[in-house]
Structure formats: structure tokens, C-alpha cells
C-alpha positions in Angstrom: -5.4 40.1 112.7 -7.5 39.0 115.6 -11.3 40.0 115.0 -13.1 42.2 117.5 -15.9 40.3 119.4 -19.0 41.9 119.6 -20.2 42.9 123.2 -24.0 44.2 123.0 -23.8 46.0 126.2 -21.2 48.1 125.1 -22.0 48.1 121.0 -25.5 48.4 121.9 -26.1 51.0 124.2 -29.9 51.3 125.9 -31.7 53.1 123.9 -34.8 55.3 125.8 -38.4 55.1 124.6 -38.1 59.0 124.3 -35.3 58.6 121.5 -36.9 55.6 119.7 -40.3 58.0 119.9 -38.2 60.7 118.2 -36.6 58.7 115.8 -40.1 57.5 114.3 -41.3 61.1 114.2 -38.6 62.1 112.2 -39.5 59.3 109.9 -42.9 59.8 109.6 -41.6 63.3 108.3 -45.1 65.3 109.3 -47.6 62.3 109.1 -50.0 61.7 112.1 -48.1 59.5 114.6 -51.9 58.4 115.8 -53.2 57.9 112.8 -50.4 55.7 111.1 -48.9 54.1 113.7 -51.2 53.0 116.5 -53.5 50.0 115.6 -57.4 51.5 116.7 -58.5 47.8 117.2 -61.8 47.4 116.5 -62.0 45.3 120.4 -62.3 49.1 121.7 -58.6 49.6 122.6 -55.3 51.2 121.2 -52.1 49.7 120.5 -49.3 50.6 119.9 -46.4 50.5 117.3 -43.9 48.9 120.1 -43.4 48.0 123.7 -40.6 47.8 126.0 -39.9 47.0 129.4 -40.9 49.8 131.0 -44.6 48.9 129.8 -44.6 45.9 132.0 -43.9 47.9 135.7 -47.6 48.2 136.2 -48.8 44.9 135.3 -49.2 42.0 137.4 -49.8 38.8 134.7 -45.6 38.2 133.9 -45.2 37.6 137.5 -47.7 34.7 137.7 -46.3 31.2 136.8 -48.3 27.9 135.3 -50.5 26.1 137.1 -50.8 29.0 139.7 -53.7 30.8 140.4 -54.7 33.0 138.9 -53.4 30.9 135.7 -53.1 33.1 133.6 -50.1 31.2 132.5 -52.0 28.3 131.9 -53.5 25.5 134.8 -50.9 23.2 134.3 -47.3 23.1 134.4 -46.6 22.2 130.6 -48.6 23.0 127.5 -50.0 19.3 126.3 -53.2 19.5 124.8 -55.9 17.2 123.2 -56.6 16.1 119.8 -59.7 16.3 119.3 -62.0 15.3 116.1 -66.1 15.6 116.0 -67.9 12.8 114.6 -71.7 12.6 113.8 -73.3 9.7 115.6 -76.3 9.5 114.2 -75.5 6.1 112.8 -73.7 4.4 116.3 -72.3 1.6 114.8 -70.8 4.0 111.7 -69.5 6.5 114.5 -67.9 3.8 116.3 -65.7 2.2 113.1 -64.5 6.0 112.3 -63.9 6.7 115.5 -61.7 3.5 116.2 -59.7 4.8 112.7 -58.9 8.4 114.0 -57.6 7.3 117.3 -54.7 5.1 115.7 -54.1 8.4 113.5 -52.8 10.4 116.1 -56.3 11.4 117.8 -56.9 11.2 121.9 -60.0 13.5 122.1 -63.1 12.4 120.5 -66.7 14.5 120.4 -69.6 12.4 119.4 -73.1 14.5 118.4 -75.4 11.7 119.9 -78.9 10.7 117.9 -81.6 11.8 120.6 -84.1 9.6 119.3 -81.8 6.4 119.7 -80.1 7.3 122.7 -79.9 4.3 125.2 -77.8 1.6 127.2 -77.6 -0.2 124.3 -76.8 2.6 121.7 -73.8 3.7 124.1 -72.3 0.5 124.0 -72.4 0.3 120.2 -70.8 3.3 120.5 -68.3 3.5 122.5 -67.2 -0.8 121.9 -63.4 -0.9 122.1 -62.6 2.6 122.6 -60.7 3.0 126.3 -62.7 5.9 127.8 -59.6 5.7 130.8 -57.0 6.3 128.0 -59.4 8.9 125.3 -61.4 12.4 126.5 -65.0 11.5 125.7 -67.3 14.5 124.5 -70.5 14.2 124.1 -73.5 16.8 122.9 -77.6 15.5 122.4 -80.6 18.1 123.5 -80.9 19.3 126.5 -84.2 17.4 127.5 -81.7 14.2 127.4 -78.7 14.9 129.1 -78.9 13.8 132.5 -80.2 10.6 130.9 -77.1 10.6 128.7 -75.1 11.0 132.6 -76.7 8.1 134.4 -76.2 5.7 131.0 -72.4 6.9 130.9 -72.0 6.3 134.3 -73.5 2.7 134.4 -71.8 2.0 131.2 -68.5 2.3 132.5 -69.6 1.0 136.0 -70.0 -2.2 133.9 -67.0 -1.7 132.1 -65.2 -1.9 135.5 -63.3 1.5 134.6 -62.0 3.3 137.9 -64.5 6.5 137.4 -61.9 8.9 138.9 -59.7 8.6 136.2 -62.3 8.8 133.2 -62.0 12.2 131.5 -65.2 14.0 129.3 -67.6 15.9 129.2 -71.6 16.7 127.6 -72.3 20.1 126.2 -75.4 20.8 128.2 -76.0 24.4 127.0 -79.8 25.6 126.9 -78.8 29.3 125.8 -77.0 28.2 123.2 -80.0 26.3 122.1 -81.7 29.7 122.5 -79.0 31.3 120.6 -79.2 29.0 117.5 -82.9 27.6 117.9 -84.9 30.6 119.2 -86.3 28.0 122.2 -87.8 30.5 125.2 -86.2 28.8 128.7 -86.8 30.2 131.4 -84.4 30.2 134.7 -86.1 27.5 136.1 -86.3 25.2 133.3 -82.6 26.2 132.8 -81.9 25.0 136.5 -83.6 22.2 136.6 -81.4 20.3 133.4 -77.9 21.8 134.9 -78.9 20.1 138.3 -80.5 17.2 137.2 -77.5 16.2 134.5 -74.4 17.4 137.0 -76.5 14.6 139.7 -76.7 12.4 137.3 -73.0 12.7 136.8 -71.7 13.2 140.1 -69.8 9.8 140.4 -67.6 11.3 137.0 -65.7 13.8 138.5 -63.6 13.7 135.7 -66.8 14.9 133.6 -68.0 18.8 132.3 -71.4 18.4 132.0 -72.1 22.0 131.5 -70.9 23.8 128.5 -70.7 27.2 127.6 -70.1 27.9 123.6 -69.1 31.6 123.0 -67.7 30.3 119.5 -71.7 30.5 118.3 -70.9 34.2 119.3 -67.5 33.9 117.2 -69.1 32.5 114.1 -72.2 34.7 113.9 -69.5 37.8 113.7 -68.8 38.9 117.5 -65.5 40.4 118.0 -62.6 38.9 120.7 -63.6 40.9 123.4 -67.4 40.0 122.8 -67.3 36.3 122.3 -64.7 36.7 125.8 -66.6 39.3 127.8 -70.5 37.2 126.9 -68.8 34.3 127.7 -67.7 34.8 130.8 -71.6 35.9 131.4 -72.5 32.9 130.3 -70.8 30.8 132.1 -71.7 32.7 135.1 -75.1 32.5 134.6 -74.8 28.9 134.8 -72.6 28.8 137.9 -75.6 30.6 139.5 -78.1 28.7 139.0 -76.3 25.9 140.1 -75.5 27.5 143.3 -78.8 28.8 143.7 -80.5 25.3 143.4 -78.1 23.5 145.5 -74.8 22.1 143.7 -72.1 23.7 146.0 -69.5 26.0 144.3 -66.4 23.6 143.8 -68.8 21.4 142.1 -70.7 23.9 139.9 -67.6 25.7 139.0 -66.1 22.0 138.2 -69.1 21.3 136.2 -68.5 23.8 133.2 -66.4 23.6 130.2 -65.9 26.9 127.9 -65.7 25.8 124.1 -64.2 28.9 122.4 -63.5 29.8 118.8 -60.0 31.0 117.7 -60.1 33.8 114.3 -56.6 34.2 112.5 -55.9 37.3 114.6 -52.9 35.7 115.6 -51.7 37.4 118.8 -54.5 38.6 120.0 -56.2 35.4 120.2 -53.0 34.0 122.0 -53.9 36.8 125.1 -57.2 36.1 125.0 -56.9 33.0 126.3 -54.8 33.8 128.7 -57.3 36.8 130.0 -59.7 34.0 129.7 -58.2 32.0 132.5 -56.9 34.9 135.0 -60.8 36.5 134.2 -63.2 33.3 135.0 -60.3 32.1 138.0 -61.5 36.2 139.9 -65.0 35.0 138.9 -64.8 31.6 140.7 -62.4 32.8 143.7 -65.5 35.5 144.5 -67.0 32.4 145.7 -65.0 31.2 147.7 -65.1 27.3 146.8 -64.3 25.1 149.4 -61.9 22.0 148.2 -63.6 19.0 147.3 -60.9 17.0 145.3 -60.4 14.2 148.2 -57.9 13.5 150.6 -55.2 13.6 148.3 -55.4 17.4 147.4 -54.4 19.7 149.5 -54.4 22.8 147.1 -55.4 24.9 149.8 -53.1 24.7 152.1 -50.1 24.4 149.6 -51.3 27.7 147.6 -52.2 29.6 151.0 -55.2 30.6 149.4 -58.6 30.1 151.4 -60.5 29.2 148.6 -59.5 26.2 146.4 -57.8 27.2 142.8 -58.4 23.8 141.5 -61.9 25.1 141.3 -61.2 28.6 139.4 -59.2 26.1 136.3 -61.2 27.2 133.2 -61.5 24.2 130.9 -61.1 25.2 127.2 -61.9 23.5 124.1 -61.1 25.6 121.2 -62.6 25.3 117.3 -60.7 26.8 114.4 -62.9 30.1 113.2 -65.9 28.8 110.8 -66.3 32.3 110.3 -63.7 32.9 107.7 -63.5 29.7 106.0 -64.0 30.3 101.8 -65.4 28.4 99.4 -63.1 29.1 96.5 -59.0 28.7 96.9 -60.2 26.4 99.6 -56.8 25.7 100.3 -56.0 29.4 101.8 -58.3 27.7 104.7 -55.4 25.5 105.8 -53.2 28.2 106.2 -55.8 30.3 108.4 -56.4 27.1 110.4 -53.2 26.4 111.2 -52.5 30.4 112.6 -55.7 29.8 114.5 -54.2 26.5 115.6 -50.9 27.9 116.5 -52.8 30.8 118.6 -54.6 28.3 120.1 -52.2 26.0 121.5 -49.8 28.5 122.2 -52.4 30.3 124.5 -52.9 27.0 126.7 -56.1 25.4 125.6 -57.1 21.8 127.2 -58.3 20.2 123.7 -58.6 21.8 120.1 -60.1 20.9 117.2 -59.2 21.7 113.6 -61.9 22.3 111.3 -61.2 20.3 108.1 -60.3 23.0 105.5 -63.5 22.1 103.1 -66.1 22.0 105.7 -67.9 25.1 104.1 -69.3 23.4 101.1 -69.1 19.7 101.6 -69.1 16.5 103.9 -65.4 16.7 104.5 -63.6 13.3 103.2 -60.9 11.3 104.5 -58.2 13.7 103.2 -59.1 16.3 104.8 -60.0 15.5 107.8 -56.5 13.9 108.0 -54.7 17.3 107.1 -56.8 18.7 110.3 -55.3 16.0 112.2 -52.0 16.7 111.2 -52.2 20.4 111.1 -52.1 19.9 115.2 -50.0 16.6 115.1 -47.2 18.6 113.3 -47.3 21.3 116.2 -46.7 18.5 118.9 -43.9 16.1 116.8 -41.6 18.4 115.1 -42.7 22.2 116.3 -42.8 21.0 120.1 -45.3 23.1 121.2 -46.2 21.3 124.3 -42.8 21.4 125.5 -42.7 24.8 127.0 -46.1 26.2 129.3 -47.0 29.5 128.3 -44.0 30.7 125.5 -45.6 34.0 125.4 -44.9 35.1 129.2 -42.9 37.8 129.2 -43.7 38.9 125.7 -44.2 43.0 125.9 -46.7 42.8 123.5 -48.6 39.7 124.6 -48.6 41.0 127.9 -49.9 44.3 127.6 -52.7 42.8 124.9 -53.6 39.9 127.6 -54.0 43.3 129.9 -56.2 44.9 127.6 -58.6 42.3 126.8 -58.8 41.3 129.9 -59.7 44.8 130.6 -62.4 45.5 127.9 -63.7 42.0 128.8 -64.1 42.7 132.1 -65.7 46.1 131.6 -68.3 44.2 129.3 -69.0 41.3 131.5 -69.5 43.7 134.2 -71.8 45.7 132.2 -74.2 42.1 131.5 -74.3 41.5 134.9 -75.5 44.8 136.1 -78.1 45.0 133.1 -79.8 41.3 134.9 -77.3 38.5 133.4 -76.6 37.0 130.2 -79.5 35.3 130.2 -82.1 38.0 130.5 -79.7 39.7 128.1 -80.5 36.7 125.1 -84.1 36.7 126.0 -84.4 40.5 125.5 -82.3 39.8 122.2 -79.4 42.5 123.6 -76.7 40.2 123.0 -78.0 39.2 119.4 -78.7 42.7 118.2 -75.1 44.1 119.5 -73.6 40.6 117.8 -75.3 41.3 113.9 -74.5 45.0 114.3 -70.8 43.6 114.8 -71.4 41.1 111.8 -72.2 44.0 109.6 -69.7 46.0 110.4 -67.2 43.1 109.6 -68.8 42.4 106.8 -68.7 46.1 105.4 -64.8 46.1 106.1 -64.5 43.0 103.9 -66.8 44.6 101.1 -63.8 47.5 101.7 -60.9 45.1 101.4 -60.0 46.7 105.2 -60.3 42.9 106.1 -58.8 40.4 104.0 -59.8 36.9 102.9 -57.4 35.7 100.4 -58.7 34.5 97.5 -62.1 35.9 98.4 -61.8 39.7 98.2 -58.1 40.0 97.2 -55.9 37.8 94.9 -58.6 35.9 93.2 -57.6 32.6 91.8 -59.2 34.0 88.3 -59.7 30.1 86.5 -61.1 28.7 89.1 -64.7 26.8 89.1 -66.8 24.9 91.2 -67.5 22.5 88.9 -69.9 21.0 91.5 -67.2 20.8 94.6 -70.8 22.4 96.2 -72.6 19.8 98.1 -73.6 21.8 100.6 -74.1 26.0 101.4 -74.3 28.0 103.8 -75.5 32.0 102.9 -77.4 32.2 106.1 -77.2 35.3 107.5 -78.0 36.9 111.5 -82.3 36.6 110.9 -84.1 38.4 113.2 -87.4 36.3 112.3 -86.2 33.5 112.5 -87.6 33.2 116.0 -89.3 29.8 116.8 -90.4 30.5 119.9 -89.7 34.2 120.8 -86.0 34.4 121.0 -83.7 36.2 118.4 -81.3 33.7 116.7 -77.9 34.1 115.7 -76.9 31.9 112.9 -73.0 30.6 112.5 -72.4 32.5 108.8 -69.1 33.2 106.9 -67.4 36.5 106.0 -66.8 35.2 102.4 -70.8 34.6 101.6 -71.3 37.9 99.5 -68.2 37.5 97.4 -69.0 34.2 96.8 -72.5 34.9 95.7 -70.9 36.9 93.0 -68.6 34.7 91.7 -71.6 31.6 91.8 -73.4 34.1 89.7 -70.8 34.7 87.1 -70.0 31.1 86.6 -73.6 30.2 86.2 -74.3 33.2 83.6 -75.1 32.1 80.3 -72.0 34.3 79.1 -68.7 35.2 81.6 -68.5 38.9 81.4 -65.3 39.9 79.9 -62.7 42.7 81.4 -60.4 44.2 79.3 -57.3 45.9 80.8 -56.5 48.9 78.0 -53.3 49.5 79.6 -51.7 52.2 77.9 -49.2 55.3 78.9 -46.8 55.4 82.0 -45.4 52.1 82.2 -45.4 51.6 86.1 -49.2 53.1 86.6 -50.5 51.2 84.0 -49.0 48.0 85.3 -50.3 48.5 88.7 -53.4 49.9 87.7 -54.4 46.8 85.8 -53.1 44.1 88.4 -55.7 46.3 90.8 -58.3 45.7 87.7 -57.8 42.5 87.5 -58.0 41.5 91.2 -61.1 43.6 91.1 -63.0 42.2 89.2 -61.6 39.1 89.6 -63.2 38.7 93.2 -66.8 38.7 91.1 -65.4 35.7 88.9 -65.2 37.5 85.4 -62.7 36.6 82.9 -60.3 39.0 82.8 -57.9 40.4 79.4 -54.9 41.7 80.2 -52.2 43.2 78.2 -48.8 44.7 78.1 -50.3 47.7 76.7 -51.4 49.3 73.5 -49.8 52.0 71.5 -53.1 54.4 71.4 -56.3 54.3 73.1 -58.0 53.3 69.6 -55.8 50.3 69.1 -56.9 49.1 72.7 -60.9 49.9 72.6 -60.2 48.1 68.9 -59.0 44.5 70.4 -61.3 44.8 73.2 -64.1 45.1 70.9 -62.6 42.1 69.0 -62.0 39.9 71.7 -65.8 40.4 72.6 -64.9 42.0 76.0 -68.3 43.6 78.2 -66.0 46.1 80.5 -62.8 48.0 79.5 -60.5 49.7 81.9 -58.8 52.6 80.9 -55.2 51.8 83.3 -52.4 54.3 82.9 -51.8 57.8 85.1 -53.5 60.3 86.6 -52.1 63.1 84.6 -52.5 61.4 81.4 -56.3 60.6 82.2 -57.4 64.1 81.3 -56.4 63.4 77.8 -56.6 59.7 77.2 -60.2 59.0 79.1 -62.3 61.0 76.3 -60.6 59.3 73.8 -61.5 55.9 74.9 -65.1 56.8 75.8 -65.7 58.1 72.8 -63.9 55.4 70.6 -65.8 53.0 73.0 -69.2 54.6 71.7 -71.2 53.1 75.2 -70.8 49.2 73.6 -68.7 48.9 76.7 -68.9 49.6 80.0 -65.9 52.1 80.4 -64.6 52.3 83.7 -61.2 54.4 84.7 -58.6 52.6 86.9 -58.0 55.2 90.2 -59.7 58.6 91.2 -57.4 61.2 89.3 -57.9 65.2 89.6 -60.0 65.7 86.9 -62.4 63.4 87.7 -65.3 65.7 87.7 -64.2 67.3 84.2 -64.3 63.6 83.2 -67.8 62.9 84.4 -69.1 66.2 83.1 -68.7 64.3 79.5 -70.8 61.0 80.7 -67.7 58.5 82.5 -69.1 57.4 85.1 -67.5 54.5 86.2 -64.3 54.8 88.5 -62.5 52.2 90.8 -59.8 53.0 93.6 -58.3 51.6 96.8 -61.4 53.5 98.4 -64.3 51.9 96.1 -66.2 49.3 97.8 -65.9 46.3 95.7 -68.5 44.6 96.8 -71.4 47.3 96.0 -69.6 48.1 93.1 -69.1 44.4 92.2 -72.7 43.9 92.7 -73.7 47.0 90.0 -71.3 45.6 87.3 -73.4 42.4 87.7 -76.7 44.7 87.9 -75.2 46.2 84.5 -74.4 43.2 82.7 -77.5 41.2 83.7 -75.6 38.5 85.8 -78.4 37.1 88.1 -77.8 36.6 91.8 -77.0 33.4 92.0 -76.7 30.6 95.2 -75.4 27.6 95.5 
């Protein structure tokens, strides 16, 4: 019997978006199609449940190809990117041995923080001894007073080193707003001009050189959303590409001058088509100016593209930086697998260079190990995922697509909005851009306090023994602080989502006594179950020991070996029709020794607190206010690292 082969055009007929629409109504059986279904994102746009082809027709991005303008599909024609790892050169000669080791481990991007106070000819060469700046992507950051300094002593460096300077690859984060940002310094315009002139002269014979940086990812890690940290930093680097035109550095050159170092958060696709909107948006930006070619002889990107401005000019250079913002300090491991999301995003979106932040960089100097699994997190993406074998996998994606669409849109709309307001710049100085980032940190921080965003191991799924036991070295609780303003300027502060949980849990460990929860599971056998792994992660995320049990034949049998096993909470977890009887049984055996506290929000919940229970958690509490009144209750002391 011969078996019938399966032909999908005649199996599977099409389907119209009209019949898939009705099918999921039917299924939702009454529910609010709006409210279930579409995904109210908090970047100020809908999306929806699914997309289909139809939902391309009126977009123009999966028509482009890579390394054509406006590259939205990336600026070249395959996806390899750089390895990059930061090193702290405040020791040259230290900085130079590490950074020898990491580039026969798989590294070819290196970023060097350079000591301002020892910066010189010779310091440069201690540095940089036997590392092939024709073969590696040197980065370089020092304060902005000494970065054209920094561009002259490159440049006779590798005159000296005989190096062809056309093919050496870098760059130095000059960036005085970001200094403004994170140090409160008041710069003015002209102050501001005079570095980004002075230090892209300086470095005009490296062509291959950024020497202007733009670092939306301080707006990523003080809380700002996608479209924020996209839409400011498009402003940002505008700004710059200004006041470089304004003072005299033709476009192709000023536009050539910048590099964009962005952050990447675990919102997986949406940080893939941010990327991409990043490109197509700062490519319109650039091409408004018209750049006139300046590669050399050998290009001739103008005439082959037919375009009359030159698109090598409108390439956005990205660097990209695993989110700092969601890294945790306890099941430090979870950070690996948001990293290497963010990484995936990252690479998959087109970036030039990334670099993976080692996964226990929130509360120590990170050691060999993990700096290696950072290293490898991207070095297993390149050798056995392959993705820098195919530019731009997410072209054609429905989804990707329209979300590129939509960022790009909202990004747009924002940048737009800077630019008619005065500029980014003025925008920092009058602390617009600060205030609308913290009110954006608070909100994200409320929706973790409300489990709406997750950090496992933080606020969900807490690994219940686990200590410090003095892993701390170092920790950051800073917050967004307005006063901290050294010179005038508002500062935003990189901070971490996990900081109030963590707090909490600090607190409990370093208690004289762990407060004890009880689980007094007792009744319906599924509730209770349920209701007391909710309990436990509960109060878990605040670092108490927790009691549970398989349950208890009556309510005075459980308030009896709670009592015994010296517990300071009990949780009444069964049903909510079996609450009505069993809660006043339990509060009153309990005689207010314990804090009582009922597992869900049943209907009789007023009747219940008419007799004194006061103490109720559901899926709507907010565990961190409520977290932080348990400890107010039991006498657990705030407690820091």
C-alpha cells in the first residue's frame, strides 16, 4: 500500500486573516480580544497576537538588502562582528599582559579605560607592546580634556610602528554629555565643539578611527525604555554631528567620526528591530546632509549606488553591551542566560562589535572564569551556531518587520520631538531627558515590585538556601539622584532592577534570627498545593526560611507544629470556599504569636477582616511593599551590602 505524499498547497489550503481572526474569537469564548491578546508595549505601541503577509504590503524595510542604503539590513554584506572585552588600564603594564591573554582566547576587539593622569607616548607604548593594532579594533575612553591628546599620541605611535594608518581600525569615546549624564559637569556648546574638533584633527590621518562616541546604553542602564535609549540617541548623536559641521569638519567626516555604543535588555525580538531601525533611522539623518564622498579614489559609492550623497557616510557604527540593568546578585547564574538572549539579539540585529558583560559583574571584580564564559558566550554564537554566516536572518520575518517599523516609528516621533524642543543637549542641561528617564525607572521598577516584569531568581523562583557568604565585594544600590548634581546638571546613575529585592534578602540573612514561614497547607488538595508554592516563592524573594508541608489534618494540628518548629509567619493555603470556615480557626488557635496571613483574596475577605486577619497575599499583592512590611513587622533592619 503506497503512502499518500503530503502536498501543502492542496492539504493546506490558505487560510484568510478574517478566518484565523474568527477562530481566536471563538476561543477566547467572550474575553476581550484587546485586552488578552494584543501586547500594549510599554515603547507606546500595540502588537499584535500574529502577522501575515499581507502586513508587509505597506512597508518598505524587507525590500532593502545588506550593505544598501538605507541598511537597515545591516552595512555589510555578511554578519561578522567583533569580540570585544574591556580592560581597566589604570596599571599599563597590567593591561597590556591581560590583554595579550584574551586575544589568544578568541578576542579581536579590545577597549582599554586609559589612566588620565599617566597618559603619554610612553604609557601608550607599554600599552599597546605586541598587540597588532592592523590585525585588533582598538578602543579607547580617558576624559574629555585629553582626548585629542590621546589622537596625536595614537597617531605618532603607530607612525613609528610603521603601521599603514588606512588600515588601523578604533576608536576613543569622546562623549562630553555622557560626562554630563553620569558626572553632572555643565558644558556648554562651545566647550563641547571645541573637544569634538580638536580630537577628530588630531585624528584625521586614522580614518579608520571613531573618535566621537555616543552612549545611549547610560540611558539603558539608568531604566530608559527601547524606544528612549533609540529615539535620545539618535539626538545625541545629532547633536554632535552639528557641532561638528557648524565648526568646520565637513559632513562625510563628522558623520564618520561617531560611533553609537548601545545597550541590549533580554527583550529578545524587540531589541533585534531596534537595531535595525537604528541603522535605516541615523542613515535618513546623515543622507539630510548630503555628504559628499571622501573615501579616496578607490570608492566610488556614489556613482555605483546612484545616490548623490555618499551611503558610506550614513553606516552607523554600533558597539553593543549586554544590559547591566537586569543583572542580579543572587542565582548569579540566571545572568548568563539573560546575557546570552541579549547576545543573541545583538548579533542577530547586525552590530559591528559586542561585548558580554561577565555574569558577576554586579557584586565583584569579575575573575578569570567569568570573564572567559563572556568570551565564549559570543565565541559559541560564531563556531558552532554560525551566526555570522547569514546578514540579517531576520529579513522577511512578519513580526521583526512590522516591530523594526514600529520602533522606528516611535523613535522617530521622539527624536523629532528633541529636536524641535532645542536638541538633546539643551534637553540634558534642562534635565528633560533625566526626569522623563527616572520616571521610566520607576515605573519599571514598580512592575518588578508587581512580578509584571520578571527577574528570575530575584522576584520569582527564589533559590530559598542560598547566601552570600561574602561573594559581595562590591555594591551598587544607587539609584536616579536628583542632587547629585556637581555642577548644575541632573545625573543619571547606571542602577539595577533587582536592587530592592536584594536589599531584602541582605537584610534577612544578616538578622540576628531568619524569620520563619510556615505553609499550614490544609483542605483541597490542588489549592493548597499551589497556594503554598505561591507562599513559598513569596516570601522566598525576601530570603526567609520557608516550612513547607504536605498538609495537616486540622487547622489546630498545623498552627501546633508551626508553633513548635518556632516559625514567625503562618499561611493559611487551602480554597477559597473553605477559607470562610478554616481562617477563624487558625487565627484564633494562632492567638496573634504569629503573624497570620491567608494565601489568595477569597469572597469573604471582608467578613474575615471584620474578626482582625489582616494579612492577605495574591497574584495582585505587591510583593515588594508587602515584603518590606513583613520585615517592618518582624524587626528585620534594612540592610546593604
Amino acid at each position: 500500500m503506497s503512502e499518500k505524499k503530503l502536498n501543502l498547497l492542496t492539504d493546506f489550503p490558505p487560510i484568510t486573516t478574517e478566518e484565523w481572526m474568527a477562530k481566536i474569537i471563538g476561543d477566547l469564548k467572550g474575553a476581550d480580544f484587546e485586552k488578552r491578546l494584543v501586547w500594549h508595549t510599554n515603547e507606546g505601541f500595540n502588537v499584535m497576537p500574529f502577522y501575515r503577509q499581507e502586513n508587509l504590503e505597506n512597508l518598505k524595510t524587507d525590500k532593502m538588502s545588506p550593505g544598501v542604503f538605507p541598511f537597515v539590513q545591516g552595512t555589510k554584506t555578511d554578519n561578522q562582528w567583533l569580540v570585544r572585552q574591556n580592560i581597566d588600564a589604570y596599571d599599563e603594564k597590567t593591561a597590556n599582559v591581560k590583554a595579550l591573554d584574551v586575544l589568544n582566547k578568541g578576542v579581536d576587539s579590545l577597549g582599554f579605560t586609559l589612566n588620565k593622569e599617566k597618559l603619554s607616548a610612553e604609557y601608550i607604548a607599554s600599552l599597546l607592546n605586541g598587540i597588532r593594532a592592523d590585525v585588533v579594533e582598538l578602543n579607547f575612553r580617558i576624559c574629555v580634556k585629553r582626548s585629542a591628546e590621546l589622537a596625536s599620541l595614537l597617531t605618532d605611535y603607530f607612525v613609528s610602528k610603521k603601521y599603514d594608518l588606512k588600515n588601523l581600525c578604533g576608536s576613543i569615546n569622546l562623549d562630553p554629555i555622557n560626562r554630563m549624564l553620569l558626572k553632572g559637569k555643565k558644558l556648554d556648546n562651545n566647550f563641547i565643539a571645541g573637544k569634538l574638533v580638536d580630537t577628530v584633527k588630531a585624528a584625521s590621518q586614522l580614518s579608520g578611527y571613531r573618535v566621537v562616541g555616543v552612549n545611549p546604553l547610560t540611558l539603558s542602564n539608568a531604566g530608559a525604555y527601547i524606544v528612549q535609549e533609540l529615539g535620545y540617541g539618535l539626538a545625541w548623536g545629532h547633536q554632535y554631528l552639528k557641532l561638528m559641521i557648524d565648526n568646520g569638519i565637513d559632513i562625510a567626516t563628522a558623520a564618520k567620526s561617531i560611533k553609537f555604543n548601545f545597550s541590549v535588555s533580554s527583550n529578545y525580538f524587540m531589541e533585534i528591530a531596534k537595531f535595525r531601525a537604528a541603522r535605516w533611522l541615523w542613515a535618513t539623518i546623515v543622507a539630510a546632509y548630503k555628504p559628499v564622498c571622501n573615501c579616496g579614489d578607490d570608492c566610488h559609492c556614489m556613482e555605483e549606488s546612484g545616490l548623490d550623497f555618499c551611503p558610506c557616510a550614513c553606516k552607523m557604527k554600533i558597539n553593543a553591551e549586554t544590559s547591566y540593568y537586569n543583572m542580579t546578585v543572587f542565582d548569579a547564574s540566571v545572568n548568563m542566560l539573560r546575557s546570552q538572549t541579549e547576545a543573541m539579539s545583538a548579533t542577530l540585529g547586525g552590530v559591528d562589535s559586542l561585548v558580554v558583560l561577565p555574569y558577576d559583574c554586579a557584586y565583584k571584580q569579575s575573575d578569570d572564569f567569568s570573564e572567559r564564559i563572556a568570551r565564549n558566550q559570543q565565541l559559541l554564537l560564531k563556531e558552532e551556531s554560525h551566526f555570522d554566516k547569514v546578514a540579517d536572518p531576520a529579513a522577511g520575518s512578519y513580526y521583526i518587520e512590522n516591530l523594526t517599523n514600529m520602533i522606528a516609528n516611535a523613535a522617530w516621533t521622539l527624536f523629532v520631538e528633541t529636536e524641535d524642543q532645542g536638541g538633546f543637549l539643551q534637553a540634558v542641561q534642562s534635565g528633560k531627558v533625566q526626569n522623563e528617564i527616572n520616571e521610566t525607572a520607576q515605573l519599571r521598577l514598580k512592575a518588578v515590585a508587581n512580578r509584571k516584569e520578571i527577574l528570575l531568581g530575584t522576584n520569582q523562583f527564589p533559590l530559598f538556601s542560598e547566601k552570600t557568604d561574602g561573594k559581595i565585594e562590591r555594591y551598587n544600590e544607587t539609584m536616579t539622584d536628583f542632587s547629585a548634581c556637581n555642577e548644575g546638571t541632573p545625573t543619571l546613575k547606571p542602577t539595577r532592577q533587582a536592587i530592592e529585592f536584594e536589599q531584602l534578602r541582605l537584610a534577612a540573612e544578616r538578622a540576628p534570627k531568619t524569620p520563619k514561614v510556615f505553609m499550614l497547607t490544609i483542605g483541597n488538595l490542588a489549592m493548597r498545593l499551589a497556594r503554598s508554592q505561591f507562599s513559598s516563592n513569596f516570601f522566598g524573594c525576601a530570603g526567609y526560611e520557608i516550612i513547607d508541608n504536605n498538609g495537616f489534618n486540622s487547622v489546630e494540628d498545623g498552627v501546633y507544629a508551626a508553633q513548635k518548629a518556632n516559625a514567625d509567619i503562618i499561611v493559611l493555603c487551602s480554597s477559597d470556599d473553605e477559607y470562610a470556615e478554616l481562617a477563624p480557626i487558625a487565627y484564633k488557635a494562632i492567638g496573634g504569636k504569629q503573624i497570620f496571613v491567608v494565601a489568595g483574596a477569597p469572597a469573604c475577605i471582608e467578613d474575615l477582616k471584620k474578626i482582625g486577619i489582616e494579612n492577605f497575599i495574591s497574584v495582585k499583592t505587591n510583593v515588594l511593599e508587602a515584603l518590606k512590611g513583613y520585615n517592618q513587622m518582624l524587626g528585620v533592619i534594612r540592610a546593604t551590602a
